[in-house]
N, CA, C and O of each residue as an XYZ file, in Angstrom:
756
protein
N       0.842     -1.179      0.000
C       0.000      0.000      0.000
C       0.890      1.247      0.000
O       1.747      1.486      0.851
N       0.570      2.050     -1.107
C       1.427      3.155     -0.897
C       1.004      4.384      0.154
O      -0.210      4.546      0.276
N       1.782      5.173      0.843
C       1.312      6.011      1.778
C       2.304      7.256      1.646
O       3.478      7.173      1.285
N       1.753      8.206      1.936
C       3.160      9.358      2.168
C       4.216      9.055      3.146
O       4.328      8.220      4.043
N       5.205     10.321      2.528
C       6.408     10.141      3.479
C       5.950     10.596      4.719
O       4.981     11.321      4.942
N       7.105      9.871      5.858
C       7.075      9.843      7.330
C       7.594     11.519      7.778
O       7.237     12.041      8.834
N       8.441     12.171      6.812
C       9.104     13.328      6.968
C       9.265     14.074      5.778
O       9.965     13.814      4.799
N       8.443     15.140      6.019
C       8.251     16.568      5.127
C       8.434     17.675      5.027
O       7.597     18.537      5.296
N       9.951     17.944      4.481
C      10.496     19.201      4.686
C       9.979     20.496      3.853
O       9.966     20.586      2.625
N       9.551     21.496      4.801
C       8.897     22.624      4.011
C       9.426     23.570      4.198
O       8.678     24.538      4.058
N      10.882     23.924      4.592
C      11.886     24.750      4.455
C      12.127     25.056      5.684
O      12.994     24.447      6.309
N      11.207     26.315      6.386
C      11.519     26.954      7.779
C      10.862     25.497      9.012
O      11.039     25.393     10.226
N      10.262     24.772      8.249
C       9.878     23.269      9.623
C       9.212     22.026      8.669
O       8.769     22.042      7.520
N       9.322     21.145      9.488
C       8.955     19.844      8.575
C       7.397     19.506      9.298
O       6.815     20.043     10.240
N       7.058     18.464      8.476
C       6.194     17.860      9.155
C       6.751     16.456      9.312
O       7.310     15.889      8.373
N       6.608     15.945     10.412
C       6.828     14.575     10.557
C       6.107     13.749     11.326
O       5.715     14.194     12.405
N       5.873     12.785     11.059
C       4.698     11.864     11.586
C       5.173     11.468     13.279
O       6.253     11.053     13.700
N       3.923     11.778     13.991
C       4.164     11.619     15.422
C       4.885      9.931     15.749
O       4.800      8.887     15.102
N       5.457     10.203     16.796
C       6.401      8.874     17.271
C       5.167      8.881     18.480
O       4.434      9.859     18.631
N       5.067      7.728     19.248
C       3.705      7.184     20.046
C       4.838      7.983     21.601
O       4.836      9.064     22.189
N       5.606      6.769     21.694
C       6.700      7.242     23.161
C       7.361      8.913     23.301
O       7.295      9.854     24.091
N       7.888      8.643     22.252
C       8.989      9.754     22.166
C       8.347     11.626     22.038
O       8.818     12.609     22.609
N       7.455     11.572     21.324
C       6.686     13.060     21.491
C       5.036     12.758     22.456
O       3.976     13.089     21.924
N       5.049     12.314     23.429
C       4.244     12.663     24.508
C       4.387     14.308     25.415
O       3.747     15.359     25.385
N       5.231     13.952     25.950
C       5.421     15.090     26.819
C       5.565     16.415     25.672
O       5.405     17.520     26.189
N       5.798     16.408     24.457
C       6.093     17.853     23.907
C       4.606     17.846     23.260
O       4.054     18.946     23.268
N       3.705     16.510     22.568
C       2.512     17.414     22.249
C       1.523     17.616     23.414
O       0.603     18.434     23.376
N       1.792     16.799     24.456
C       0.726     17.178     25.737
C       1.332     18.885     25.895
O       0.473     19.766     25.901
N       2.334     19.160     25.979
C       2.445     20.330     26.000
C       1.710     21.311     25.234
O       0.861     22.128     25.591
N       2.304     21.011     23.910
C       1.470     21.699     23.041
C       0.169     21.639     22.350
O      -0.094     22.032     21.213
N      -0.801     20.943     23.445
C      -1.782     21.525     23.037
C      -2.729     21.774     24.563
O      -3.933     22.021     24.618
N      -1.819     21.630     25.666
C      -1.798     22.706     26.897
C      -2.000     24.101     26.186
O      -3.064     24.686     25.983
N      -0.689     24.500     25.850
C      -0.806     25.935     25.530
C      -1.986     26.258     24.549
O      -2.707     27.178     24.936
N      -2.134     26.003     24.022
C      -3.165     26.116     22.749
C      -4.689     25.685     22.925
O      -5.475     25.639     21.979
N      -5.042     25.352     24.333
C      -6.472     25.179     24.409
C      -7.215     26.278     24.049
O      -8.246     26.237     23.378
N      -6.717     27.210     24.472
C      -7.994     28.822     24.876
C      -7.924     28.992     22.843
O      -8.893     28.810     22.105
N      -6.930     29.259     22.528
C      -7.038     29.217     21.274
C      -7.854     28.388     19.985
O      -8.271     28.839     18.918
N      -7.907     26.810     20.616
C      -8.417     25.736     20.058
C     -10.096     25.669     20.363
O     -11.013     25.310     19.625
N     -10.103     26.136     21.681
C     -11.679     25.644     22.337
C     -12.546     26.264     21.197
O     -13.384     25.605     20.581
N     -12.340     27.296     21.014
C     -13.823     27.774     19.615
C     -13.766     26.966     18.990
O     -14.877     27.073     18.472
N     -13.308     26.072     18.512
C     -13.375     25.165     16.873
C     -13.038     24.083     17.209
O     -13.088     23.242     16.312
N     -12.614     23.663     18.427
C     -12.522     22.043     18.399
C     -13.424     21.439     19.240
O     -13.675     22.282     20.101
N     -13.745     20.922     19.353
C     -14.873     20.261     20.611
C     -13.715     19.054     21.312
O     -13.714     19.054     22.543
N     -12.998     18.305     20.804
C     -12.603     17.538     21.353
C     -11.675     18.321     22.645
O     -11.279     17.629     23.583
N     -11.474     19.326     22.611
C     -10.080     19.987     23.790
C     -10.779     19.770     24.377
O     -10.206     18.893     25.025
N     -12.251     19.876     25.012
C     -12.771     19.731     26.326
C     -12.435     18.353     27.124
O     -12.535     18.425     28.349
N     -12.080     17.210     26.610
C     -12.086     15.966     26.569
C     -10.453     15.994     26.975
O     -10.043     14.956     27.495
N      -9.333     17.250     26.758
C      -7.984     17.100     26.681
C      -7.360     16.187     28.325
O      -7.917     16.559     29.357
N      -6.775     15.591     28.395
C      -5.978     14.870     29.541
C      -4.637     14.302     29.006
O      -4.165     14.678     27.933
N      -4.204     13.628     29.587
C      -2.613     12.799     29.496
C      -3.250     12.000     29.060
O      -2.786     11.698     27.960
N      -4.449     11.213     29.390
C      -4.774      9.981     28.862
C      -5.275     10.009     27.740
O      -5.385      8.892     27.232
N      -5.697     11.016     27.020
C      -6.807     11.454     26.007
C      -5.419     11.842     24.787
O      -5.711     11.713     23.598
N      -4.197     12.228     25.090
C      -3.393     12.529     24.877
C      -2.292     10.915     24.256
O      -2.129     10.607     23.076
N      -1.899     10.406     25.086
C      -1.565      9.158     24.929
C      -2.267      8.276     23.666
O      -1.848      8.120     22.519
N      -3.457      7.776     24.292
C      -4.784      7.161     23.378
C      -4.094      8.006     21.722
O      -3.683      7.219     20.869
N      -4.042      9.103     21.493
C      -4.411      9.683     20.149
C      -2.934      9.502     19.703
O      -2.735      9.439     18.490
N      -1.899      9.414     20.533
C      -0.467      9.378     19.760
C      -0.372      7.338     19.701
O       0.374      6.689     18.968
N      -0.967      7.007     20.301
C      -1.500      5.404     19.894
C      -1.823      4.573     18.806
O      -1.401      3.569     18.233
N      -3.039      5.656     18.729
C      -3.649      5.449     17.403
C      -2.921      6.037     16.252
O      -3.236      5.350     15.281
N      -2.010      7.076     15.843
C      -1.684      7.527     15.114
C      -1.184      6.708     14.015
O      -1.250      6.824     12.791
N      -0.322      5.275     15.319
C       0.716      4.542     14.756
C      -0.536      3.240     13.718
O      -0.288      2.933     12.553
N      -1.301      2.902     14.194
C      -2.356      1.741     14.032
C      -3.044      2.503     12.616
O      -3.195      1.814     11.607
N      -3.400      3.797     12.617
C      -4.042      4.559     11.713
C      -3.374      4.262     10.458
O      -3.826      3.666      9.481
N      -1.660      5.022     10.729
C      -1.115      5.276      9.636
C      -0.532      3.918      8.588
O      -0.390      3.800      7.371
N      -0.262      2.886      9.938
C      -0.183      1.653      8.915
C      -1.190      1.055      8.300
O      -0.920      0.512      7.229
N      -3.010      0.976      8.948
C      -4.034      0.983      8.010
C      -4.081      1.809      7.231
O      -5.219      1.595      6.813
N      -3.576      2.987      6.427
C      -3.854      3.817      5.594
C      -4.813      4.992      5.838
O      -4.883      5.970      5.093
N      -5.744      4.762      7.248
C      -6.640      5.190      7.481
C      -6.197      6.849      7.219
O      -6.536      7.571      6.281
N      -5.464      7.120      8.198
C      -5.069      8.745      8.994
C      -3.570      8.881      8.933
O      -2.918      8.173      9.700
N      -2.965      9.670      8.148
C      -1.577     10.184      8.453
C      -1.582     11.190      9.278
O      -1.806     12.246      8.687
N      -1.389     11.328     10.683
C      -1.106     12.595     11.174
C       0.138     12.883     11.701
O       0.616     12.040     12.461
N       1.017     14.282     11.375
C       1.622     14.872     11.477
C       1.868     15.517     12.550
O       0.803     15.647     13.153
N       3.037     16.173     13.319
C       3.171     16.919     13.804
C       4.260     18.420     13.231
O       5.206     18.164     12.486
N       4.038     19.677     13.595
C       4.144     20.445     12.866
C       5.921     20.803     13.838
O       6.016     21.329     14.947
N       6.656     20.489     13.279
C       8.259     20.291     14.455
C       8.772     21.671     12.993
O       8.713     21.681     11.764
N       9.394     22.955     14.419
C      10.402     23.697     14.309
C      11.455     23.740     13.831
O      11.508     22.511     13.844
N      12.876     24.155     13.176
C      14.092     24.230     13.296
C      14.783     23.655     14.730
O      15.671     22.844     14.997
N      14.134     24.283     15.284
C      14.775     23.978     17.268
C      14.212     22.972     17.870
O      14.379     22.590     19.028
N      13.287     22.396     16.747
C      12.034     21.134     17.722
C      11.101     21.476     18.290
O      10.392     20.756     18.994
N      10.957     22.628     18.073
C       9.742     22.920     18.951
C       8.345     22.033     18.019
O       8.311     22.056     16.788
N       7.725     21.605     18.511
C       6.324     21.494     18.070
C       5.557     22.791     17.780
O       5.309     23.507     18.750
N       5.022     23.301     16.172
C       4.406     24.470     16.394
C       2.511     24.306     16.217
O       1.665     25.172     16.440
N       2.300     22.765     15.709
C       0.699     22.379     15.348
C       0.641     20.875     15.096
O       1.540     20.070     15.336
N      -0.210     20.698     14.727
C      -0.755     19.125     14.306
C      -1.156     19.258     12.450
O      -1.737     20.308     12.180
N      -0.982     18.628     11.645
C      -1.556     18.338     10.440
C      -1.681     16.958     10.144
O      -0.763     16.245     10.549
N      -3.151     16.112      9.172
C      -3.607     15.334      9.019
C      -3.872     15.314      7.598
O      -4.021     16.396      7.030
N      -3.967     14.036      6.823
C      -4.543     13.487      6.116
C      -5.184     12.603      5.985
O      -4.634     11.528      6.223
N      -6.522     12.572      5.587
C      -7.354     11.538      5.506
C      -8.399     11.250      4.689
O      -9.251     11.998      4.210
N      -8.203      9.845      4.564
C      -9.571      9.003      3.182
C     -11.121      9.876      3.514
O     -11.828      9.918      4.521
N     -11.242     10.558      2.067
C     -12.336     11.096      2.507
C     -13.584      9.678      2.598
O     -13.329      8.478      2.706
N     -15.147     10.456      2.493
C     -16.222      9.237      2.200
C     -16.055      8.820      0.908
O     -16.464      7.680      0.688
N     -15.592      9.391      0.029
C     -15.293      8.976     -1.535
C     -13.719      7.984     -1.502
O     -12.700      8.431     -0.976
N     -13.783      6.683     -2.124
C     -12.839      6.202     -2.607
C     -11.274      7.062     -2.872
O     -10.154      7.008     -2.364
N     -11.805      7.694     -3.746
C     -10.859      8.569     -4.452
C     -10.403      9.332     -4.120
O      -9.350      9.645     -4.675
N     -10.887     10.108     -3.025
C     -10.473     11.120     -2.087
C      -9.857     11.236     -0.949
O      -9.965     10.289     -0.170
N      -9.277     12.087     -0.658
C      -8.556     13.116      0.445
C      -8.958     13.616      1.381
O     -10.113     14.018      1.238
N      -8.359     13.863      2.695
C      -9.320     15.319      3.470
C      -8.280     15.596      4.363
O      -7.523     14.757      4.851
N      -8.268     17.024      4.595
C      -6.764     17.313      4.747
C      -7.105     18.379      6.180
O      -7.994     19.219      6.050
N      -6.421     18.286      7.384
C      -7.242     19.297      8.463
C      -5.796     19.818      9.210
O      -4.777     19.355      8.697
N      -5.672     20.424      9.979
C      -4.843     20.987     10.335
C      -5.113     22.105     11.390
O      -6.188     22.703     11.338
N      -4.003     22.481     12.539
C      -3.803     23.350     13.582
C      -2.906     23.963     13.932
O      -1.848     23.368     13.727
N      -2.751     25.349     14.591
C      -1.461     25.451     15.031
C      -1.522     25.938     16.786
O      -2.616     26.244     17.260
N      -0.604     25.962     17.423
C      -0.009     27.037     18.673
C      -0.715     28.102     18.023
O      -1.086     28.031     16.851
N      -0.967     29.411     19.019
C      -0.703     30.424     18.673
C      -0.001     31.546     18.382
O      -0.242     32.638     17.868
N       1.232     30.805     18.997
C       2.532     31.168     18.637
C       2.590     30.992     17.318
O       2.672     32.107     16.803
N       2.590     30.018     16.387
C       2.704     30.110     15.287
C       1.667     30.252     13.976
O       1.649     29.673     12.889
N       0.904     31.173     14.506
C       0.117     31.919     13.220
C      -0.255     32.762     12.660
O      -0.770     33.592     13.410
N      -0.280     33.084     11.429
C       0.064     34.219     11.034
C       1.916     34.590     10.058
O       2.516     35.607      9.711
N       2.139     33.287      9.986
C       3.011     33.188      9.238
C       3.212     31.957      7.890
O       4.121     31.272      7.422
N       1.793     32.193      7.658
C       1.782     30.555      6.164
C       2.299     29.610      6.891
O       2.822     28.785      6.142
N       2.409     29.327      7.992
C       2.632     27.725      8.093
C       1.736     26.790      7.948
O       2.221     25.747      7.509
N       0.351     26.752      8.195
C      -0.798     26.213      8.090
C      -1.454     25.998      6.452
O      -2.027     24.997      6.023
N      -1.157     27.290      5.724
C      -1.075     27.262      4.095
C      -0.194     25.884      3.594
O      -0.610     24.906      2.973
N       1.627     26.273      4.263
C       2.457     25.542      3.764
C       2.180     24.046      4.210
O       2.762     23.085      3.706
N       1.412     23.975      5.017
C       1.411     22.804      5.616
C       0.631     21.978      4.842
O       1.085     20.908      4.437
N      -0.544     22.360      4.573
C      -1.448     21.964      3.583
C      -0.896     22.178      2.003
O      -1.443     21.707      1.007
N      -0.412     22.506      2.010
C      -0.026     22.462      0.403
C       0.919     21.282      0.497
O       0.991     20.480     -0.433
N       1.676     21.150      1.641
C       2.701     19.919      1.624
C       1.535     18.071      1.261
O       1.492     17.113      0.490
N       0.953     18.553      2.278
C       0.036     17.181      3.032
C      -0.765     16.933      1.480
O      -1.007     15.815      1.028
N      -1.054     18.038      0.899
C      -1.562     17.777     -0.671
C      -1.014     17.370     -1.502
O      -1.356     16.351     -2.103
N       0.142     18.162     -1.802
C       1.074     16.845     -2.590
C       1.544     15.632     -2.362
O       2.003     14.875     -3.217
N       1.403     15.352     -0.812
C       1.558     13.639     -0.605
C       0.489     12.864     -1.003
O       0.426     11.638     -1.094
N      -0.557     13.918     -1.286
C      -1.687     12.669     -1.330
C      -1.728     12.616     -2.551
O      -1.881     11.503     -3.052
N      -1.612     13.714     -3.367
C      -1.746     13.275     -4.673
C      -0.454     12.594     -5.168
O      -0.822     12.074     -6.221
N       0.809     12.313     -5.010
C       1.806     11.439     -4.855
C       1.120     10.147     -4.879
O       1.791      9.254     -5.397
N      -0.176      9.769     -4.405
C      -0.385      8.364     -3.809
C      -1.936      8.140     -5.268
O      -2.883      8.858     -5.590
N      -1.434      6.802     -5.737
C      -2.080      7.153     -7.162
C      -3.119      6.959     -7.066
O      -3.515      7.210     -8.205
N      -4.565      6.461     -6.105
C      -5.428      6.618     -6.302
C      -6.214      8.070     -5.815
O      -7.339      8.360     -6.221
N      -5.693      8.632     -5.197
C      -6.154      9.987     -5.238
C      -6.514     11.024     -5.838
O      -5.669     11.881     -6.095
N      -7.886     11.199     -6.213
C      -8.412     12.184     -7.142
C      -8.407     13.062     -6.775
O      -7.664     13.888     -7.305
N      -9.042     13.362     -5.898
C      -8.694     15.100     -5.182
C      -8.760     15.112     -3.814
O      -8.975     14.031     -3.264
N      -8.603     16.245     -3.038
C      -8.153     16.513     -1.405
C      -9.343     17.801     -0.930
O      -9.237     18.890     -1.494
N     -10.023     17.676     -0.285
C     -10.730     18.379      0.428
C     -10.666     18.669      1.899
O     -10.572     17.857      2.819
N     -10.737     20.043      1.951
C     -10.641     20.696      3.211
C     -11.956     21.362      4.123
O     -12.531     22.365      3.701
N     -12.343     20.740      5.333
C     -13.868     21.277      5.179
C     -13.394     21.802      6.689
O     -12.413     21.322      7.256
N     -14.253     22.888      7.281
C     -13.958     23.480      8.154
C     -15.699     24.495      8.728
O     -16.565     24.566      7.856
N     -15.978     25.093      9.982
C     -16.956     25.556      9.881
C     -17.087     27.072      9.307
O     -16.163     27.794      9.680
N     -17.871     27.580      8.629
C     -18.308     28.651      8.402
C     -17.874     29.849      8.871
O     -17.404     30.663      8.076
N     -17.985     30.188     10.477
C     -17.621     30.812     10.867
C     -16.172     30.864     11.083
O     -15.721     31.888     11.597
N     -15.114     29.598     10.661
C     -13.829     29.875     11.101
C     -12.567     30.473     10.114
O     -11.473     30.045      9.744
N     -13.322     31.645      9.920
C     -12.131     32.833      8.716
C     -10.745     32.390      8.779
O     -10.059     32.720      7.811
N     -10.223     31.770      9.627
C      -8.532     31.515      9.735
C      -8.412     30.420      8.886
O      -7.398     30.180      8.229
N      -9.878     29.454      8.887
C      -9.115     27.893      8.387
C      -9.304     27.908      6.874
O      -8.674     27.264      6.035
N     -10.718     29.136      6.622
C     -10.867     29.127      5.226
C     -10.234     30.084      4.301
O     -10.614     30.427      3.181
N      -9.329     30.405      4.888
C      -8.046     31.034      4.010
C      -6.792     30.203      3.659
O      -5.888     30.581      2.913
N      -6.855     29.147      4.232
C      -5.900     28.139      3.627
C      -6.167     27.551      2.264
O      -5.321     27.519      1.370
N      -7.445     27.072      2.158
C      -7.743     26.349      1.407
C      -8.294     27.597     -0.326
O      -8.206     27.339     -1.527
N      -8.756     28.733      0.327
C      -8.502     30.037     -0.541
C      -7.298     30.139     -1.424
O      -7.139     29.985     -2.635
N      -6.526     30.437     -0.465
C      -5.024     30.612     -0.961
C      -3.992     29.589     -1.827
O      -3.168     29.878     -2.695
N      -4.378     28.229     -1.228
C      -4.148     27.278     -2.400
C      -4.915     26.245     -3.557
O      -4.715     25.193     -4.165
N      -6.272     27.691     -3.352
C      -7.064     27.745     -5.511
C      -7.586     26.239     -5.039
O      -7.587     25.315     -5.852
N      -7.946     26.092     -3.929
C      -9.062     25.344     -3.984
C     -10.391     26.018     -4.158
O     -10.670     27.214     -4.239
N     -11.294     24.715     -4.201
C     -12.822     25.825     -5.121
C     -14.117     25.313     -3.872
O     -13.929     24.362     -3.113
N     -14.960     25.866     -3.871
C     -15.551     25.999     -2.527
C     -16.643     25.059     -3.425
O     -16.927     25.468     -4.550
N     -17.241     23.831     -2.945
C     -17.967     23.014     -3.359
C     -19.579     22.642     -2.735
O     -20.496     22.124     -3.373
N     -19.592     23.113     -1.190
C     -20.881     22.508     -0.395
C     -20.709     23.701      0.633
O     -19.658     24.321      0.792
N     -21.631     23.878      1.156
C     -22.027     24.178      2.227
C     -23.468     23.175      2.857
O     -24.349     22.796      2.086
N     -23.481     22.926      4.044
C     -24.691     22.286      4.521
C     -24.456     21.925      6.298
O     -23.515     22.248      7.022
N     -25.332     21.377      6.525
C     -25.654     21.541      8.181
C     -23.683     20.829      8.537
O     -23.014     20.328      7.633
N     -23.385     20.921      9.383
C     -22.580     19.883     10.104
C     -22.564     19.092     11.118
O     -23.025     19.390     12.220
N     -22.198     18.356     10.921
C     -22.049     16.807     12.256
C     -22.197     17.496     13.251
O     -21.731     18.635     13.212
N     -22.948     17.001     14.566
C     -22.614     17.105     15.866
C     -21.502     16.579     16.410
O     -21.081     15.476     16.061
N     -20.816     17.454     17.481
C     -21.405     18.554     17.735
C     -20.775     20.275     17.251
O     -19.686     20.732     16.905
N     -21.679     20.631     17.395
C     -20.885     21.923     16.655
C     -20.149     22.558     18.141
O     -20.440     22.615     19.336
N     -18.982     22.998     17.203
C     -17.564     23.697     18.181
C     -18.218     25.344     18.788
O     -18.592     26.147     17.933
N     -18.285     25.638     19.952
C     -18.394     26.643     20.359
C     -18.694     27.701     19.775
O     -19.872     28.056     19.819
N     -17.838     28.409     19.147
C     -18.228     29.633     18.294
C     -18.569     29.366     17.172
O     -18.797     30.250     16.346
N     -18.678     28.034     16.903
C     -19.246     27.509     15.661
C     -20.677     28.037     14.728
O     -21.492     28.661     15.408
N     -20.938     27.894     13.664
C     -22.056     28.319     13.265
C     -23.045     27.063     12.765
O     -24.257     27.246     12.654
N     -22.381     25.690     12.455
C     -23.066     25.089     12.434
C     -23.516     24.738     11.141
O     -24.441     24.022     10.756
N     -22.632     25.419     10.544
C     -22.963     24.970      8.676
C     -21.026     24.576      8.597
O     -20.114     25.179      9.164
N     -20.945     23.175      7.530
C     -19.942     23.190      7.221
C     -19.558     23.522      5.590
O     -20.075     23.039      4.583
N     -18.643     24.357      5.683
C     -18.007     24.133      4.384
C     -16.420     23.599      3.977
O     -15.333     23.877      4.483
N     -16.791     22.711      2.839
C     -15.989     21.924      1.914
C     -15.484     22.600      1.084
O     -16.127     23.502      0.547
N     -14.147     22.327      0.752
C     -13.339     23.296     -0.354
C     -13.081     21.822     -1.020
O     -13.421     20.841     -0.358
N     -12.468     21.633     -2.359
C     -11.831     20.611     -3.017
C     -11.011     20.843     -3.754
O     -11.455     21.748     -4.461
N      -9.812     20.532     -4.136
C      -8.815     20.319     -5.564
C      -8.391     19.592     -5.932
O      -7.467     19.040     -5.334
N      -9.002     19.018     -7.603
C      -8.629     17.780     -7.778
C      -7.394     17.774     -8.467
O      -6.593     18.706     -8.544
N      -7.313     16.683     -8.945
C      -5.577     16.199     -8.966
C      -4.962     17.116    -10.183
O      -3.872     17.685    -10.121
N      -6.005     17.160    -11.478
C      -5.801     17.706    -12.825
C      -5.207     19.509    -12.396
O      -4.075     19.887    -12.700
N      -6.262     20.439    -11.642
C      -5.707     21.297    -10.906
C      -4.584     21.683    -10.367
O      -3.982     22.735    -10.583
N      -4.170     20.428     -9.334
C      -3.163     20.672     -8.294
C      -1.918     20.514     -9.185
O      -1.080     21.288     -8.721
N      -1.253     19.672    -10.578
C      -1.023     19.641    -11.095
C      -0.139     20.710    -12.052
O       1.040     20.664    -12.405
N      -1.381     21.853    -12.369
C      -0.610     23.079    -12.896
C      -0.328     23.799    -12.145
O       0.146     24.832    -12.617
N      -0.410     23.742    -10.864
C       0.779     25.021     -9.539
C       1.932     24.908     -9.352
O       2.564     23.877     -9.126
N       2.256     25.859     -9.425
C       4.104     26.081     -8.941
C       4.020     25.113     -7.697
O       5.027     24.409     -7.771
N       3.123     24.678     -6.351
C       3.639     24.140     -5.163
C       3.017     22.778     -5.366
O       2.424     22.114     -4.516
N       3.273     22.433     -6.772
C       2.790     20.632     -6.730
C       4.221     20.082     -7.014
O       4.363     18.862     -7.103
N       5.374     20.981     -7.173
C       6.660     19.986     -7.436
C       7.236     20.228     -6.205
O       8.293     19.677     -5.898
């Protein structure tokens, strides 16, 4: 089964796929710092613990060898951890779905753009992949400028899954770019 690479260099930080043992203590950290920031749009931080923490760097490993979920962690020059990024089988065969976070330390500087433009070319790297979609809620202006900025095309809007995230509005929207697209950009080589 083909899958993306384990390590993805995007110049100023890589992404590299979480280790289960070895990055505990730095992402429990980092996403300590980053609750107050996260709580509008994630529902799961309420749920955050060591154990809740553990469990998800667990699964990462079980995920990524089923093909299910590649997730990433967003590692510094210095190591710092600055976010989390994911890829995953959308409900379509053929598809992608690509999500992503950062610290608040680190935003506001395209890393979250670059990050996703990376996590996109791995998937389309992987040959059954037709296109990669990014869906996020309505109200969250930060996440839908990623998917803006790299000429994805806005496809659905409609109710979203429970439960909706705090400042949420409760409609989700889907962005998509399929492979033929991603193809003619300068950030598909």
């Amino acid at each position: 089964m083909a899958r993306p690479r384990e390590l993805i260099d995007c110049g100023d930080f890589v992404l590299r796929r979480w280790r289960e043992r070895e990055d505990f203590a730095a992402a429990f950290a980092l996403i300590e710092e980053s609750l107050e920031h996260l709580r509008p749009w994630e529902t799961w931080v309420e749920a955050h613990d060591e154990e809740n923490t553990r469990a998800f760097l667990a699964r990462t490993g079980i995920r990524w060898q089923d093909g299910e979920v590649y997730n990433y962690a967003v590692v510094l020059p210095d190591g710092t951890l600055a976010g989390m990024g994911q890829a995953y089988r959308a409900a379509h065969p053929r598809g992608a779905r690509l999500g992503y976070w950062l610290h608040p330390a680190a935003t506001g500087r395209g890393i979250a753009t670059r990050a996703a433009a990376a996590l996109a070319r791995e998937m389309f790297a992987l040959p059954d992949v037709e296109f990669v979609e990014i869906a996020h809620d309505s109200a969250n202006t930060s996440s839908a400028a990623v998917p803006r900025r790299l000429g994805f095309t806005e496809i659905r809007r409609g109710r979203a899954a429970p439960p909706v995230p705090p400042a949420g509005s409760g409609t989700e929207v889907v962005w998509r770019l399929e492979r033929a697209e991603w193809a003619d950009r300068p950030e598909s080589r």
